[in-house]
Jmol script that loads the backbone (N, CA, C; Angstrom):
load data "model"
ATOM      1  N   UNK A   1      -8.830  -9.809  -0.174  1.00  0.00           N
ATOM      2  CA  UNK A   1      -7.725  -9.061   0.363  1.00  0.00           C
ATOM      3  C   UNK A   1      -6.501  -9.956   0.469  1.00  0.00           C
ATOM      4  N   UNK A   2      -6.847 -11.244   0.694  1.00  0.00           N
ATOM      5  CA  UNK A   2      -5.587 -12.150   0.967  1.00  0.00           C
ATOM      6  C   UNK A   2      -5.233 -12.297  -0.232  1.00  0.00           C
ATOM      7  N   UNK A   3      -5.747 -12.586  -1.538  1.00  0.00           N
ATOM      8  CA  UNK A   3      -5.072 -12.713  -3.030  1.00  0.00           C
ATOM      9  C   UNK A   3      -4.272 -11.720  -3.089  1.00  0.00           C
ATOM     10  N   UNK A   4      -4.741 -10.455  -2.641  1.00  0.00           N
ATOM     11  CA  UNK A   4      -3.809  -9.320  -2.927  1.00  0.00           C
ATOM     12  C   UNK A   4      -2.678  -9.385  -2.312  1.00  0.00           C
ATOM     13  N   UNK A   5      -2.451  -9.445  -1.005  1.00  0.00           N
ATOM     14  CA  UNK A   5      -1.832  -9.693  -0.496  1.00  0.00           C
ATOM     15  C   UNK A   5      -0.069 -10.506  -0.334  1.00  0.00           C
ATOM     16  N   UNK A   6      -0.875 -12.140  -1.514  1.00  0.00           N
ATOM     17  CA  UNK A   6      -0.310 -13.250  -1.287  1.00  0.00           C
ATOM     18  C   UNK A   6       0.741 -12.517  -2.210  1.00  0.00           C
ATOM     19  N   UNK A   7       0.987 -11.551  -3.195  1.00  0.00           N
ATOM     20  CA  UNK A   7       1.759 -11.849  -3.989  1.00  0.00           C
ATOM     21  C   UNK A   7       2.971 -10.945  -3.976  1.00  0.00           C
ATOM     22  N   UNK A   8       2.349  -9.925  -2.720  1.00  0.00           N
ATOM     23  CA  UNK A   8       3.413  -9.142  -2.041  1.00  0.00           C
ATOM     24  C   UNK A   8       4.561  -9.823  -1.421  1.00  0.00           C
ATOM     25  N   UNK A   9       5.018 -11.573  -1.478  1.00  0.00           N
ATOM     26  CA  UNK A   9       6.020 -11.576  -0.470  1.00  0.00           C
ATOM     27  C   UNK A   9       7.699 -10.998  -1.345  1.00  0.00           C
ATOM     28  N   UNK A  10       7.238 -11.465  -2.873  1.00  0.00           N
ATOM     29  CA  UNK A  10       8.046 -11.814  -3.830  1.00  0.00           C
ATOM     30  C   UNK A  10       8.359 -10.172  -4.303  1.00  0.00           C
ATOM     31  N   UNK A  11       7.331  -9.633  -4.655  1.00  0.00           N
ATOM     32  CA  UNK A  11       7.430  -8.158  -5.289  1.00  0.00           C
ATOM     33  C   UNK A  11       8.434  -7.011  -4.256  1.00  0.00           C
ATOM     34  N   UNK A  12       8.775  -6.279  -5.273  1.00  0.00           N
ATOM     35  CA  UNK A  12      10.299  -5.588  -5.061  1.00  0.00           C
ATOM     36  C   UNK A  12       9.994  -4.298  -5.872  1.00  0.00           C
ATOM     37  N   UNK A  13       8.565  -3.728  -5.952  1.00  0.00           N
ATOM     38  CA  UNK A  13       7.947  -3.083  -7.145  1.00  0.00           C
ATOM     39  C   UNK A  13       8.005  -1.402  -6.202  1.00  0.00           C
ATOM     40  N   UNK A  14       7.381  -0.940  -7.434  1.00  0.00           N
ATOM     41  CA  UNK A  14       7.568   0.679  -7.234  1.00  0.00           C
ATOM     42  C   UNK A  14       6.652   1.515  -6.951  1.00  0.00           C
ATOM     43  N   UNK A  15       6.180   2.896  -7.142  1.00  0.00           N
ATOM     44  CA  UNK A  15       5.573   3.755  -7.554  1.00  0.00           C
ATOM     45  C   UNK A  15       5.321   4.647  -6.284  1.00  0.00           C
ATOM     46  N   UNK A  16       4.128   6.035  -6.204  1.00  0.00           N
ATOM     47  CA  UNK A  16       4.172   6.568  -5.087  1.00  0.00           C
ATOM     48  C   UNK A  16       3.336   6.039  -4.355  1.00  0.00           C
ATOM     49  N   UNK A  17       2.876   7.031  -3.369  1.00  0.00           N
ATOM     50  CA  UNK A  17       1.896   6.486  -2.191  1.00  0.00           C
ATOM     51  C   UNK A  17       0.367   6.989  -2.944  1.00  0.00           C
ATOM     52  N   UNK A  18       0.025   6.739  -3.989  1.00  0.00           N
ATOM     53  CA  UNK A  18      -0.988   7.470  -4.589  1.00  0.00           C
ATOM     54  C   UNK A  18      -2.580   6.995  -3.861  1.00  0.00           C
ATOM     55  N   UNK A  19      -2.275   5.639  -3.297  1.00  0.00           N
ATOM     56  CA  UNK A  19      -3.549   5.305  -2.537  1.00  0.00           C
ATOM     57  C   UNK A  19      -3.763   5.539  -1.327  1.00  0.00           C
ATOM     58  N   UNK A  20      -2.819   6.490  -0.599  1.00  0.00           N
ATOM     59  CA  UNK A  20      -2.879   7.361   0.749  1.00  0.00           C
ATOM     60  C   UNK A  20      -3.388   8.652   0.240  1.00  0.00           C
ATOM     61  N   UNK A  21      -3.386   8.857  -0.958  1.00  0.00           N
ATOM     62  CA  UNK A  21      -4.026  10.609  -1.211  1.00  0.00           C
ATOM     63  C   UNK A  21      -5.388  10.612  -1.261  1.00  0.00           C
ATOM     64  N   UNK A  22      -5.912   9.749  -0.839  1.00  0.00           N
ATOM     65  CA  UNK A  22      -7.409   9.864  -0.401  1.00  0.00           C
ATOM     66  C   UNK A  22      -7.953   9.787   1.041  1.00  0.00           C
ATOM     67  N   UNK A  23      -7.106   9.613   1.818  1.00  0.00           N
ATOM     68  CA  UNK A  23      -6.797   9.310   3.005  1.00  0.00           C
ATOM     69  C   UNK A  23      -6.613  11.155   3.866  1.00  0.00           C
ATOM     70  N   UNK A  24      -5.553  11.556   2.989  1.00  0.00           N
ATOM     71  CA  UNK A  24      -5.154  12.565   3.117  1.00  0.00           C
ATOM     72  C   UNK A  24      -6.388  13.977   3.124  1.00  0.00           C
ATOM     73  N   UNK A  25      -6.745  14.902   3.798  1.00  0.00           N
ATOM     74  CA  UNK A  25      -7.677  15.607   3.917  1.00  0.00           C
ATOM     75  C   UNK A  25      -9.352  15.490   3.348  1.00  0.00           C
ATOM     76  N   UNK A  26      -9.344  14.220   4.172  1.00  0.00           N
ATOM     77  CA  UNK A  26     -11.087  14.121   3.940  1.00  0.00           C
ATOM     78  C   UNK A  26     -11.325  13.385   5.412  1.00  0.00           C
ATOM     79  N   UNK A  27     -12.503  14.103   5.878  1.00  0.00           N
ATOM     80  CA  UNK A  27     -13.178  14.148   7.149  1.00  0.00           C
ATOM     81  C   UNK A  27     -14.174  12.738   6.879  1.00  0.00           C
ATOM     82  N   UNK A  28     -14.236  12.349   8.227  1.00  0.00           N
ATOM     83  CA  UNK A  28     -14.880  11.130   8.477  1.00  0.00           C
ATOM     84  C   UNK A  28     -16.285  11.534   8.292  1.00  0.00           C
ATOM     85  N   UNK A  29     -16.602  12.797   8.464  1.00  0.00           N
ATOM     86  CA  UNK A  29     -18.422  13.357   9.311  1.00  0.00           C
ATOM     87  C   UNK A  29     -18.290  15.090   8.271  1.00  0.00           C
ATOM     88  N   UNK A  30     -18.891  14.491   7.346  1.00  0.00           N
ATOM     89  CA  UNK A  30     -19.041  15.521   6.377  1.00  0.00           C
ATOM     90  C   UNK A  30     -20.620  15.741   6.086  1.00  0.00           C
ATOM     91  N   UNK A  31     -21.305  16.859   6.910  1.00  0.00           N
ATOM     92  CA  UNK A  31     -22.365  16.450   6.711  1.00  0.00           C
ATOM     93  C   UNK A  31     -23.699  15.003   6.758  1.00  0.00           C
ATOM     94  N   UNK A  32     -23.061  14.482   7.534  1.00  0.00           N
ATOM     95  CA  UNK A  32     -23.616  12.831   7.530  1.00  0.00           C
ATOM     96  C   UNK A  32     -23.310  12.214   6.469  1.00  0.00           C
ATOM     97  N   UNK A  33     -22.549  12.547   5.535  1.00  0.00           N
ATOM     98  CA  UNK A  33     -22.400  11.901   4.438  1.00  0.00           C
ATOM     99  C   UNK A  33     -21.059  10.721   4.563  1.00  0.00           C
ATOM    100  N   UNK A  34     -20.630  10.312   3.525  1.00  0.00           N
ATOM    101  CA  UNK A  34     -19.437   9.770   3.380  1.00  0.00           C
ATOM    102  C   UNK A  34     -18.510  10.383   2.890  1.00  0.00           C
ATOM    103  N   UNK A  35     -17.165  10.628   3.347  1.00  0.00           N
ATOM    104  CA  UNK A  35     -16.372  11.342   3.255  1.00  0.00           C
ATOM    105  C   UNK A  35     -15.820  10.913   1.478  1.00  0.00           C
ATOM    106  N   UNK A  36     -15.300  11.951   0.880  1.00  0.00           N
ATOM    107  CA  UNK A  36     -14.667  11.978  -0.410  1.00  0.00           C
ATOM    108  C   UNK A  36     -13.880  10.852  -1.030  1.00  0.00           C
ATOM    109  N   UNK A  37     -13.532  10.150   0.101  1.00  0.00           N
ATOM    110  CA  UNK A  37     -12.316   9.248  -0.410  1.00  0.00           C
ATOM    111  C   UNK A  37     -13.294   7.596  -0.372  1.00  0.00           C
ATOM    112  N   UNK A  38     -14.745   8.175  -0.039  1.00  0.00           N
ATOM    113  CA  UNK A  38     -15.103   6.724   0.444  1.00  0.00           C
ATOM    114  C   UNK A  38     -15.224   5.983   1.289  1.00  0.00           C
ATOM    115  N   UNK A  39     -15.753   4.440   1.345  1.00  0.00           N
ATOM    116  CA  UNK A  39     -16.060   3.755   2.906  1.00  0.00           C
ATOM    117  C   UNK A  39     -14.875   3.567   3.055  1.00  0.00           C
ATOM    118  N   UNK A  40     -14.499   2.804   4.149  1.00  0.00           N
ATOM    119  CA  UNK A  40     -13.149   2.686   4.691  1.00  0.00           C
ATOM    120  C   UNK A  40     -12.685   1.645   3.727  1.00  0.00           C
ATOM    121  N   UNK A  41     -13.130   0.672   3.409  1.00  0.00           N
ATOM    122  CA  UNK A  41     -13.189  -0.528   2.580  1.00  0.00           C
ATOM    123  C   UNK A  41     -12.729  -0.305   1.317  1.00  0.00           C
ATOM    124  N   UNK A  42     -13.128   0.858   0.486  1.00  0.00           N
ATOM    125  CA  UNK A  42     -12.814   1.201  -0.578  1.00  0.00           C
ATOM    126  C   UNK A  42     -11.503   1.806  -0.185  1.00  0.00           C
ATOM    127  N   UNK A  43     -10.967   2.856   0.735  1.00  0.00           N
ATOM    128  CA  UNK A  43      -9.687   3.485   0.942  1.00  0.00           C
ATOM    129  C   UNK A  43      -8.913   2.456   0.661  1.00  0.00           C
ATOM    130  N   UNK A  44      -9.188   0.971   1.864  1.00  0.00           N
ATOM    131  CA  UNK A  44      -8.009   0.425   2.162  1.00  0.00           C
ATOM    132  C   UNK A  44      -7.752  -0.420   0.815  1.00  0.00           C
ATOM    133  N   UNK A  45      -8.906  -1.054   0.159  1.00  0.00           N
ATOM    134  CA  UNK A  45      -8.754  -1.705  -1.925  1.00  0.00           C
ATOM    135  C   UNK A  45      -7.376  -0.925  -2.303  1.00  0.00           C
ATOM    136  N   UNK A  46      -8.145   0.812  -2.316  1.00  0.00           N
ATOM    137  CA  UNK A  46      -7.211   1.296  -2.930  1.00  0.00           C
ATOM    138  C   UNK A  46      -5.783   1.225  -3.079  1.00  0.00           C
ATOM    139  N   UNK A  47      -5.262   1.474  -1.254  1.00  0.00           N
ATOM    140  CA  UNK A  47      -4.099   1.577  -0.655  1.00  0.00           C
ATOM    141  C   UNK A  47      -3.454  -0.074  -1.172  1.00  0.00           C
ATOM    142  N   UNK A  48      -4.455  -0.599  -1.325  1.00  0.00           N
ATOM    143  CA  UNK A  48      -3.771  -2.153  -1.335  1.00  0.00           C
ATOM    144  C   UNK A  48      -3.592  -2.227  -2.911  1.00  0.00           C
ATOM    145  N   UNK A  49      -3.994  -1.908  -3.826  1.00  0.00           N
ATOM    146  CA  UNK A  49      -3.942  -1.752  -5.480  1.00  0.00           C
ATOM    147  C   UNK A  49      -2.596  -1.256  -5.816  1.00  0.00           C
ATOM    148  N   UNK A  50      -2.509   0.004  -5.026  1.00  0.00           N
ATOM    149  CA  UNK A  50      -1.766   0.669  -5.076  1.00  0.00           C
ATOM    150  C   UNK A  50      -0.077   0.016  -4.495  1.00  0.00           C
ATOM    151  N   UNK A  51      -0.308  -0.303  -3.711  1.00  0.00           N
ATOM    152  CA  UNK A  51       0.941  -1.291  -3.449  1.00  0.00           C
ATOM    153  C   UNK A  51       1.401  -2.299  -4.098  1.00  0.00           C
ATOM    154  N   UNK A  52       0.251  -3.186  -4.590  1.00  0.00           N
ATOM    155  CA  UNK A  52       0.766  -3.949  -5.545  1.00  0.00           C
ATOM    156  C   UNK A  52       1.011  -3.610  -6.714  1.00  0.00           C
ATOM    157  N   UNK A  53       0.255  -2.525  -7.239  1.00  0.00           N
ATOM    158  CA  UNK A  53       1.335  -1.973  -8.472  1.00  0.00           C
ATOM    159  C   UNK A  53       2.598  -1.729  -8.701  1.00  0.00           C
ATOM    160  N   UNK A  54       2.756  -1.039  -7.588  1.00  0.00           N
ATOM    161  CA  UNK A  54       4.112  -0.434  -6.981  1.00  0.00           C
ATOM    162  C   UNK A  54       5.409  -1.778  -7.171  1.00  0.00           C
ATOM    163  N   UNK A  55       4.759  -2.792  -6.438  1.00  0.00           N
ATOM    164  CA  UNK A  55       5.216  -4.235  -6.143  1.00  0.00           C
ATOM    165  C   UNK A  55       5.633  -4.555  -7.996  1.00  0.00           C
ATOM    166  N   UNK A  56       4.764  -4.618  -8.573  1.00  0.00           N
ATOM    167  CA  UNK A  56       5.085  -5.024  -9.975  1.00  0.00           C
ATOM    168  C   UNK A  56       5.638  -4.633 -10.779  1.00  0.00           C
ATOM    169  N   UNK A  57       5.336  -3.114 -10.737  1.00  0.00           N
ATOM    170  CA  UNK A  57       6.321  -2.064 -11.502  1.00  0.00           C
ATOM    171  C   UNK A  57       7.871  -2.284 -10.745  1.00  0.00           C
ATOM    172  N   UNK A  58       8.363  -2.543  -9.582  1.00  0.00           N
ATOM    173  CA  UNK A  58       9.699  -3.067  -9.025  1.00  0.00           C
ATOM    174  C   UNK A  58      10.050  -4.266  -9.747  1.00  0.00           C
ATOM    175  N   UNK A  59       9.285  -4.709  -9.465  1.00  0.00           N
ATOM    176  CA  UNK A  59       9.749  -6.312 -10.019  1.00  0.00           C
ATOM    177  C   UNK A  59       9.717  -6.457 -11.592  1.00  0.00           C
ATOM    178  N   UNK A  60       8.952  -5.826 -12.212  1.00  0.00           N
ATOM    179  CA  UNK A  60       9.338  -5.354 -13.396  1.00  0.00           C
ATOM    180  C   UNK A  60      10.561  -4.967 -14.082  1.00  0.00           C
ATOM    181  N   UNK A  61      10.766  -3.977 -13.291  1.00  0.00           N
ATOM    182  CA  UNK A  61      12.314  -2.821 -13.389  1.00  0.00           C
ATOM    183  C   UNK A  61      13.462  -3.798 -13.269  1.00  0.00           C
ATOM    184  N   UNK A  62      13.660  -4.373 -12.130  1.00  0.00           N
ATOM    185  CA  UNK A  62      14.025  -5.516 -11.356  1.00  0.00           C
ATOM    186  C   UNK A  62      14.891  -6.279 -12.906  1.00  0.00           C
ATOM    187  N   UNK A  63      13.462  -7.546 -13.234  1.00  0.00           N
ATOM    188  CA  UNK A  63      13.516  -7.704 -14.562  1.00  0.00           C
ATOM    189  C   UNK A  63      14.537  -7.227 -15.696  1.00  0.00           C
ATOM    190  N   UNK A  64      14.087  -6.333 -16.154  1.00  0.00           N
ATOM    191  CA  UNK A  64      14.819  -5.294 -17.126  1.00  0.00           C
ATOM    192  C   UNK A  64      15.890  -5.214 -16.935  1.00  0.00           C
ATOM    193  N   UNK A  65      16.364  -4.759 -15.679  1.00  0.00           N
ATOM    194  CA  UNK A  65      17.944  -4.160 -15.409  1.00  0.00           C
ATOM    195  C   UNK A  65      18.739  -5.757 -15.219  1.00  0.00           C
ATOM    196  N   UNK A  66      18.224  -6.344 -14.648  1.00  0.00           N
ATOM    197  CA  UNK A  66      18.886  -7.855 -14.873  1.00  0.00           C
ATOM    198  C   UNK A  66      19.429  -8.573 -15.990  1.00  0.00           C
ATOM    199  N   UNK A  67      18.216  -8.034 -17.492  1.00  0.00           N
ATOM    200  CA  UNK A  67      18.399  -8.387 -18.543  1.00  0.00           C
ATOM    201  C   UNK A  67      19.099  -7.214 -19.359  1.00  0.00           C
ATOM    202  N   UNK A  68      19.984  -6.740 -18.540  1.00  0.00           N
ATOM    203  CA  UNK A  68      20.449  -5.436 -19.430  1.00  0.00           C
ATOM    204  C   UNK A  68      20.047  -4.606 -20.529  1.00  0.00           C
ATOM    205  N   UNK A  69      18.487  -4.404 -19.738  1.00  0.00           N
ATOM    206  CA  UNK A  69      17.413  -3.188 -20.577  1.00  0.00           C
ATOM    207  C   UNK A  69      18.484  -2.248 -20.628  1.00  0.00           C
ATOM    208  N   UNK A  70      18.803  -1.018 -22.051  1.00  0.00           N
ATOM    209  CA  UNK A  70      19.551   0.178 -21.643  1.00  0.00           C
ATOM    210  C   UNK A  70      18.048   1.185 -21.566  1.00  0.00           C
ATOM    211  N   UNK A  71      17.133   0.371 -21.550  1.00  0.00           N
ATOM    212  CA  UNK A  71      16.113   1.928 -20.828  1.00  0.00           C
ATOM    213  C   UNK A  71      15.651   1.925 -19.368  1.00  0.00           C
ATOM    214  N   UNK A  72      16.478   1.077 -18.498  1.00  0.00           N
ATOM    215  CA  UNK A  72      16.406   1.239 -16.911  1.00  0.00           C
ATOM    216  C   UNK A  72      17.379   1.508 -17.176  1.00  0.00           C
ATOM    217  N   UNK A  73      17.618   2.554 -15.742  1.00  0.00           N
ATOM    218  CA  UNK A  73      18.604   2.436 -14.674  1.00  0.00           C
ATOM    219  C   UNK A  73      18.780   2.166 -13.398  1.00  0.00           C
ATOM    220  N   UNK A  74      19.732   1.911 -12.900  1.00  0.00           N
ATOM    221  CA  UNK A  74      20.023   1.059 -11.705  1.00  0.00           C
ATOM    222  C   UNK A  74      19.396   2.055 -10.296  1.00  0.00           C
ATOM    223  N   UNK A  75      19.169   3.668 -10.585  1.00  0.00           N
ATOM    224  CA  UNK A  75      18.763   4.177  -9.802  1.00  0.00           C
ATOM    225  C   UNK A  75      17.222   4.671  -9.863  1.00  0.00           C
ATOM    226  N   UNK A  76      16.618   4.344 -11.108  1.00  0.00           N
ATOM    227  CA  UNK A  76      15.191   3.778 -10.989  1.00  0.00           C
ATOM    228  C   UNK A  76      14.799   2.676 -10.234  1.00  0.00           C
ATOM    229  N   UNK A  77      15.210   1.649 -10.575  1.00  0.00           N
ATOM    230  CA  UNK A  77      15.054   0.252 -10.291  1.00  0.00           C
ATOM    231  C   UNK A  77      15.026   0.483  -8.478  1.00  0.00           C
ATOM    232  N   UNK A  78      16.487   0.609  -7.880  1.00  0.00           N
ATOM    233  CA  UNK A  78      16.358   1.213  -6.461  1.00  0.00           C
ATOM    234  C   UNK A  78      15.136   1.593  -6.119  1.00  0.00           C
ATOM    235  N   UNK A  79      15.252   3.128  -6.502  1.00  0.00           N
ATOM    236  CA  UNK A  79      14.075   3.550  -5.759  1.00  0.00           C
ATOM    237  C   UNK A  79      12.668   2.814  -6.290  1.00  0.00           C
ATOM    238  N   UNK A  80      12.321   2.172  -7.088  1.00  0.00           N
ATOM    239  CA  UNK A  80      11.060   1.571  -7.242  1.00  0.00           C
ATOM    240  C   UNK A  80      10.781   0.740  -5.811  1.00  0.00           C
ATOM    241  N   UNK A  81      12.100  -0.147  -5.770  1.00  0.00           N
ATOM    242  CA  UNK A  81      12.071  -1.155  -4.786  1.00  0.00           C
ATOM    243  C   UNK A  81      12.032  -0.517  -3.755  1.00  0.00           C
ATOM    244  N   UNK A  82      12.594   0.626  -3.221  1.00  0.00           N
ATOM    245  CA  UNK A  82      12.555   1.486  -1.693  1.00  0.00           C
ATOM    246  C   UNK A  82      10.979   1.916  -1.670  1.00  0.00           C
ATOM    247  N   UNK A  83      10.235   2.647  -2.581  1.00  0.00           N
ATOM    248  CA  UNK A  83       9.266   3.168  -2.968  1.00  0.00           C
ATOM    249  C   UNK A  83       7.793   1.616  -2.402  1.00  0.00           C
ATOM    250  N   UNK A  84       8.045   0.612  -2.660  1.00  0.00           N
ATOM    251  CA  UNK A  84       7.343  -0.589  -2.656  1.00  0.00           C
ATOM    252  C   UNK A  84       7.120  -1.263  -1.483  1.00  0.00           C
ATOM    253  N   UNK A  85       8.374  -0.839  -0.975  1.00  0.00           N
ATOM    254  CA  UNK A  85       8.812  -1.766   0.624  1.00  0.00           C
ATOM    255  C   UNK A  85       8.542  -0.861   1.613  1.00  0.00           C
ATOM    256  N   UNK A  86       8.208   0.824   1.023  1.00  0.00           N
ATOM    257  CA  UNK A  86       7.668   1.840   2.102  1.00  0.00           C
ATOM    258  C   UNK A  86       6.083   1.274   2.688  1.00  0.00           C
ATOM    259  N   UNK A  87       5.307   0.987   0.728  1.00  0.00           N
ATOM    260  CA  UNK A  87       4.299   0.986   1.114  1.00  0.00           C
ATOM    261  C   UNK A  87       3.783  -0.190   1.903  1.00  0.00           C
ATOM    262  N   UNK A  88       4.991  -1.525   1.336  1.00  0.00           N
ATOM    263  CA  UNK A  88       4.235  -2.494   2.119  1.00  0.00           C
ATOM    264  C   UNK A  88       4.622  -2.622   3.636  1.00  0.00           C
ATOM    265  N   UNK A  89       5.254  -1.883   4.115  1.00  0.00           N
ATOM    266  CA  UNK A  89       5.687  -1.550   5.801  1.00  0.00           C
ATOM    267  C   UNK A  89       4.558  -1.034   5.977  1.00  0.00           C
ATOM    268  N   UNK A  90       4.068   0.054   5.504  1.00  0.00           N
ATOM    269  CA  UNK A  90       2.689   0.864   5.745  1.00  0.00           C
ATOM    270  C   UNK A  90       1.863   0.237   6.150  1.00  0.00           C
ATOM    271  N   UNK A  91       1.326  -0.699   5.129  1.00  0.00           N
ATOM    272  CA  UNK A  91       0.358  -1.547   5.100  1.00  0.00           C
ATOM    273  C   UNK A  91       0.493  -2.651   6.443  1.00  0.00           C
ATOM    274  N   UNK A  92       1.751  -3.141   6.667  1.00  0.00           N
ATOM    275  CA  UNK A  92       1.804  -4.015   7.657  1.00  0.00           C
ATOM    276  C   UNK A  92       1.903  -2.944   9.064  1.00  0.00           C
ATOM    277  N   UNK A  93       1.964  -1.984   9.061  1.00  0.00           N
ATOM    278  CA  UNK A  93       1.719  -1.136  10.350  1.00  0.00           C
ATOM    279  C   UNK A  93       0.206  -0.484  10.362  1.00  0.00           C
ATOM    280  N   UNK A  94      -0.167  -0.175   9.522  1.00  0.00           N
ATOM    281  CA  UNK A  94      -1.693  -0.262   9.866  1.00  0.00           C
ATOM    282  C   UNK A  94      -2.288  -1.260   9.994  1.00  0.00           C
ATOM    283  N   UNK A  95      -1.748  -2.589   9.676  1.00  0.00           N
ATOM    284  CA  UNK A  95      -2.643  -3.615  10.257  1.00  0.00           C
ATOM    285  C   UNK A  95      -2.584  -4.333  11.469  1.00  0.00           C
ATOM    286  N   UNK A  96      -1.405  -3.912  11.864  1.00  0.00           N
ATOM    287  CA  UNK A  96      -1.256  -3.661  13.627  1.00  0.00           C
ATOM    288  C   UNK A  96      -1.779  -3.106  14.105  1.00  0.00           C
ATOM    289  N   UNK A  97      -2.185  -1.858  13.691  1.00  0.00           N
ATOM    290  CA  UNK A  97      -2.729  -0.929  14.665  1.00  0.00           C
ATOM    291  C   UNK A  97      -4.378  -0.785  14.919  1.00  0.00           C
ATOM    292  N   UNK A  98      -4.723  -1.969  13.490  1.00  0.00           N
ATOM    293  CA  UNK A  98      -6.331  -2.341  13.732  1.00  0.00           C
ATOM    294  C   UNK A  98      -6.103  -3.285  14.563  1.00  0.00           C
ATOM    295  N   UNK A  99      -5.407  -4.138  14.152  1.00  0.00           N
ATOM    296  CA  UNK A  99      -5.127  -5.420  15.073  1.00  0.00           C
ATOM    297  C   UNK A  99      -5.651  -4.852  16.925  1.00  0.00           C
ATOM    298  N   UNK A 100      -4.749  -3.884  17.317  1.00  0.00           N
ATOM    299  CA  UNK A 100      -4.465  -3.654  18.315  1.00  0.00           C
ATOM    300  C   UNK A 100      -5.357  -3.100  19.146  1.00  0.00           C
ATOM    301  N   UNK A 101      -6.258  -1.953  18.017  1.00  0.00           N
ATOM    302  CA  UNK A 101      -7.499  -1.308  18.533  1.00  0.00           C
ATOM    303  C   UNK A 101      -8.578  -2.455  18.636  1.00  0.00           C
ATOM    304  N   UNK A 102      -8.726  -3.523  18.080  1.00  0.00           N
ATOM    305  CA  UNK A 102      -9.556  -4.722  18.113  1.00  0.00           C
ATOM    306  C   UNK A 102      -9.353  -5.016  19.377  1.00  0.00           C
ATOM    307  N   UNK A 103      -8.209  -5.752  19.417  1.00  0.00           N
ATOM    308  CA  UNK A 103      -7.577  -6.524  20.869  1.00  0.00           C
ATOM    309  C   UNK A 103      -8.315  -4.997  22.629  1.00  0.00           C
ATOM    310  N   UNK A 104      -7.957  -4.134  21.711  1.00  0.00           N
ATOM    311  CA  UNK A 104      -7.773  -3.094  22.826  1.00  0.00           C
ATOM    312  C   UNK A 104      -9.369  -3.237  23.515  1.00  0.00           C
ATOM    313  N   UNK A 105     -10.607  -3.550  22.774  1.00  0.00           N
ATOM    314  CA  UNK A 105     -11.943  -3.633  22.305  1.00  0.00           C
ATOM    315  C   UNK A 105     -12.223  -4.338  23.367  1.00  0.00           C
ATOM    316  N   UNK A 106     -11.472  -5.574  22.490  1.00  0.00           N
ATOM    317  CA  UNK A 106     -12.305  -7.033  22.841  1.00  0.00           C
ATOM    318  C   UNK A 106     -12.071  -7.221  24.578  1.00  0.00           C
ATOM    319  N   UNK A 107     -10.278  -6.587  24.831  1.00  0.00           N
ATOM    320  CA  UNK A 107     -10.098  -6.882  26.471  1.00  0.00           C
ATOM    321  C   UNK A 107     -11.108  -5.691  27.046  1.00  0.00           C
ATOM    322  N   UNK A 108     -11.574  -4.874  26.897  1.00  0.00           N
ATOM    323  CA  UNK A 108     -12.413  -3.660  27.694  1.00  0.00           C
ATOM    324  C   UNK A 108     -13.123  -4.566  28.571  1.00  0.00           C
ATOM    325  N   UNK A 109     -13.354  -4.466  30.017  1.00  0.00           N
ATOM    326  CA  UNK A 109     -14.026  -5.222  31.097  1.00  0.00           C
ATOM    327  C   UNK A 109     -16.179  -4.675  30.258  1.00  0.00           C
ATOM    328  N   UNK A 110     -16.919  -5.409  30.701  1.00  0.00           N
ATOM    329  CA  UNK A 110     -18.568  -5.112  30.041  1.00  0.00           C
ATOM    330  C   UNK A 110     -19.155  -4.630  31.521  1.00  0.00           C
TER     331      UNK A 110
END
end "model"
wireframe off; spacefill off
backbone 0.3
color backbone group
């Protein structure tokens, strides 16, 4: 997770939230089973794949329009980078909020 991670400081990349659409209407307790989208572990791979694509495809674009590609434009490129920096806010606010439910855990009196 930290490789993935490490290379988000630099990336400025694009795409949608496509690794939250598994997230999105699937029940934790489906029959005792595992829900559609998978263990939690696999969601969060995803969500994290998914960002760094996003991250690369920006920084990509990025690239291009710097080198005066005429097949970017300057309002692709934007939103790639707005699109990238959504998800990696995401990502750094859900990991507060495990953070927090941990902490919340660990102080509970026994």
């Amino acid at each position: 997770m930290i490789d993935k991670l490490a290379g988000m400081n630099a990336m400025l990349p694009s795409t949608g939230l496509q690794g939250l659409q598994g997230i999105q209407g699937s029940s934790p307790l489906q029959g005792g089973k595992k829900a559609e989208g998978g263990s939690f572990a696999d969601v969060i791979g995803q969500v994290l794949d998914s960002a760094s694509a996003a991250a690369s495809k920006a920084d990509n674009l990025t690239q291009r329009l710097q080198m005066d590609d005429p097949n970017v434009s300057l309002e692709e490129t934007v939103i790639a980078m707005n699109v990238s920096s959504l998800q990696f806010t995401g990502i750094i606010q859900a990991r507060n909020k495990v953070m927090q439910a941990y902490n919340d855990i660990m102080n509970m009196p026994v």
